[in-house]
C-alpha positions as CSV (number, residue, x, y, z in Angstrom):
1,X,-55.2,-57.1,0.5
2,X,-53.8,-60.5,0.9
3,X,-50.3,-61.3,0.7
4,X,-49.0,-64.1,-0.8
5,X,-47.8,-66.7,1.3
6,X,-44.6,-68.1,1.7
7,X,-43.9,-72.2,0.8
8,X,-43.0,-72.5,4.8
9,X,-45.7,-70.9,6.0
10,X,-48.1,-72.6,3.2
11,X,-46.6,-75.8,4.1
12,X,-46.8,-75.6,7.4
13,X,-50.9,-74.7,7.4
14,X,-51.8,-77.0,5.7
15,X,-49.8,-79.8,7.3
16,X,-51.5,-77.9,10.7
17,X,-55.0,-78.4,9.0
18,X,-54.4,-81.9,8.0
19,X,-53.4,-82.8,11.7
20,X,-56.3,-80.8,13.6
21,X,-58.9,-82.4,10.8
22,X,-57.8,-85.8,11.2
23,X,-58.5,-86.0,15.3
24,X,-62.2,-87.7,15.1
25,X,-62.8,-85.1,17.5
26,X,-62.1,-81.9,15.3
27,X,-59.2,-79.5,15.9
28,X,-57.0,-80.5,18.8
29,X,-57.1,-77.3,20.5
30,X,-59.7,-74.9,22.2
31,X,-60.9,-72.3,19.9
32,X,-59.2,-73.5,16.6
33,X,-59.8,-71.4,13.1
34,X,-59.6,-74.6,10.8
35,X,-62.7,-75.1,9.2
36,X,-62.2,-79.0,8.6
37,X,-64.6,-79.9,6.1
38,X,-64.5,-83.6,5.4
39,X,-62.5,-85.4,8.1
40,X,-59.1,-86.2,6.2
41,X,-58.8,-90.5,6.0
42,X,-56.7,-92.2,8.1
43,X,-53.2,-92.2,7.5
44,X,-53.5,-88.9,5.5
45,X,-50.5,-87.6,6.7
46,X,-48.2,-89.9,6.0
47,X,-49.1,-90.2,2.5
48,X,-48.0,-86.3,2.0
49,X,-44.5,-85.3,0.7
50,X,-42.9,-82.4,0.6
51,X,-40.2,-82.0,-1.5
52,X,-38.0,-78.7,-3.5
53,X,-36.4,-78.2,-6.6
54,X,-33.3,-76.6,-5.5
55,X,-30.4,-76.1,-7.4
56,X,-27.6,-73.5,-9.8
57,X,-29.6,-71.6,-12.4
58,X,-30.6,-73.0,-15.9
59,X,-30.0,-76.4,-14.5
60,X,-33.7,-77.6,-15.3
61,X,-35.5,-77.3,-12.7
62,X,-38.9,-75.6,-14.0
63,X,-39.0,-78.3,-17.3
64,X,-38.3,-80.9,-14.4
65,X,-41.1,-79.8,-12.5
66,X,-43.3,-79.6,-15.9
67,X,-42.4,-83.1,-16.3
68,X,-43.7,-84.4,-12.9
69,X,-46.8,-82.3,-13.1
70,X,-47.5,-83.6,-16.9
71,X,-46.3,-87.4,-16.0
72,X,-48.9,-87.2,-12.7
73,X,-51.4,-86.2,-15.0
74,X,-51.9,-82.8,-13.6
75,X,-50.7,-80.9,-17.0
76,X,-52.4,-82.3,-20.4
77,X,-49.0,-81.0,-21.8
78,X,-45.4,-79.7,-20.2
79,X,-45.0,-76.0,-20.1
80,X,-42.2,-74.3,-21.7
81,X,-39.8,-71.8,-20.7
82,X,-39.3,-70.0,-23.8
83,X,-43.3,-69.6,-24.8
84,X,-43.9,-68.4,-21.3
85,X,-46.5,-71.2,-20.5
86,X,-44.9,-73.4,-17.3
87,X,-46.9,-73.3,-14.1
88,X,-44.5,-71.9,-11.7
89,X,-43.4,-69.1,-13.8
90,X,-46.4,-67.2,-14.0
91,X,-45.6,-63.9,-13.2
92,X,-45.0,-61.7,-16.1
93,X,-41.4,-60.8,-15.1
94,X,-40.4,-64.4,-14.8
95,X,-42.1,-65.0,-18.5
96,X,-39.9,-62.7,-20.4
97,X,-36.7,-63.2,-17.6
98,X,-37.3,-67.1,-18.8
99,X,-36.0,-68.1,-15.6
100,X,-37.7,-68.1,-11.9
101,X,-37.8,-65.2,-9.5
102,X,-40.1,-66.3,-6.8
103,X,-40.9,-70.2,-5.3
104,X,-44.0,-71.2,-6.8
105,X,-45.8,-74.6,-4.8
106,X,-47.4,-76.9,-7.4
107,X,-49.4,-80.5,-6.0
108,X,-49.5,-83.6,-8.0
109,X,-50.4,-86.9,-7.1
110,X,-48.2,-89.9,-7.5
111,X,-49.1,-93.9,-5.9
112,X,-51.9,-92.4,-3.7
113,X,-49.0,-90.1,-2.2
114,X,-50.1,-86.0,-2.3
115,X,-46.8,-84.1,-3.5
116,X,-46.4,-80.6,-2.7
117,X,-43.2,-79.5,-5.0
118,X,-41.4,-76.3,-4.4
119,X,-39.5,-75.2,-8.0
120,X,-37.2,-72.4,-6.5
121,X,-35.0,-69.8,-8.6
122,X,-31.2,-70.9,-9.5
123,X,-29.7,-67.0,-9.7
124,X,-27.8,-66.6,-6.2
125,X,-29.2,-63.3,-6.0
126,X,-32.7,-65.0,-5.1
127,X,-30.9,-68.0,-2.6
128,X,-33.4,-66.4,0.5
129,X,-36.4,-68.2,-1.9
130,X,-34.5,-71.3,-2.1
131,X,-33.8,-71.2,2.0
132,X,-37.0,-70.3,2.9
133,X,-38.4,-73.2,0.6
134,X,-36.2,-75.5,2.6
135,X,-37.6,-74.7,5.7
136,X,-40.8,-76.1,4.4
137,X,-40.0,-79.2,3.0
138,X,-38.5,-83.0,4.1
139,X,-36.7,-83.3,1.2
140,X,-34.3,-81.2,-1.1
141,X,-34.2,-82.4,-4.9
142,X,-30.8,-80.9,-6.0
143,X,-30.9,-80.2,-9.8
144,X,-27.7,-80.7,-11.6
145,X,-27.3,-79.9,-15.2
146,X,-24.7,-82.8,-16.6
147,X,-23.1,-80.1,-18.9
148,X,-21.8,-77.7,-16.7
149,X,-21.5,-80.4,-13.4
150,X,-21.8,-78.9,-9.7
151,X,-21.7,-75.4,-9.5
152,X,-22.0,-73.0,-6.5
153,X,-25.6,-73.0,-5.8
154,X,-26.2,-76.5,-6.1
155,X,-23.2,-77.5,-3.3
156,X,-24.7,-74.7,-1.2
157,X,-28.1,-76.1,-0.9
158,X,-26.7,-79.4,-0.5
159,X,-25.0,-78.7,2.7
160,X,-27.8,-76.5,3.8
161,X,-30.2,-79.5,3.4
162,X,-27.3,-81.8,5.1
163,X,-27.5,-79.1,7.7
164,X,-31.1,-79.2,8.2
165,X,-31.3,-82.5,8.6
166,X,-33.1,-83.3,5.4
167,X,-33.6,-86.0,2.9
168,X,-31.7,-85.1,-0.2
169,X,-31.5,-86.0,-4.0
170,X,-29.4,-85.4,-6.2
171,X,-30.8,-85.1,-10.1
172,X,-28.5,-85.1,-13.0
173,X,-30.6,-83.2,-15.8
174,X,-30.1,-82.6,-19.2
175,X,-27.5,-85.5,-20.4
């Protein structure tokens, strides 16, 4: 039975494929698994972002990351939260919690750039998914609902990001 894979460990495959598959010799090291398919293009890599939705609960970040998918063109129309049909929240738990227990990774493309998004859960009991989703990514997108301001989970993944040396965002949702 397969189990499902973390965002890092996703992450982190597929940025191993995308480096073994672009060498115009194959994969770089003796007795590789990556099947390579077509040879990824020149300068594949750098036009691949990584980025997570990371922030206190209910502060928007599942109908922010409907948004992107719908405004990339990936979704004819945005999910929504309370009829159980966004992307990320697909497991049946999640549907009737309306809110996000697990990281879900969603791809869109934007300007010839390949995004992999991470939405992650807001409750504190869930913060492992939102560290382990940082570990994958370059950037942290910290999702701040302008009602209630900055609350605890969104200044704790700030300074984890600071502390990981990432690329951070701050997004004001819901004004």
């Amino acid at each position: 039975m397969n189990q499902p894979s973390s965002p890092a460990s996703f992450i982190a495959r597929a940025k191993a494929r995308l480096l073994a598959c672009s060498s115009p010799t194959g994969p770089a090291f003796e007795g590789a698994q990556i099947s390579c398919g077509q040879r990824a293009a020149p300068g594949a890599i750098e036009r691949i972002r990584t980025l997570a939705l990371v922030g206190q609960t209910a502060s928007g970040k599942t109908s922010l990351a409907e948004a992107l998918l719908h405004r990339a063109g990936a979704l004819g129309a945005p999910g929504s939260l309370e009829r159980g049909t966004t992307v990320s929240d697909f497991d049946p738990m999640e549907r009737r919690a309306q809110h996000s227990l697990n990281s879900a990774v969603m791809h869109l493309e934007h300007h010839n750039t390949r995004i992999h998004l991470i939405d992650t859960p807001g409750y504190p009991d869930f913060v492992g998914q939102s560290m382990t989703a940082l570990e994958a990514v370059e950037t942290a997108a910290v999702v701040i609902n302008a009602t209630t301001g900055i609350e605890m989970m969104s200044a704790r993944m700030m300074e984890r990001a600071q502390g990981r040396g990432l690329d951070r965002m701050a997004i004001v949702n819901k004004i």
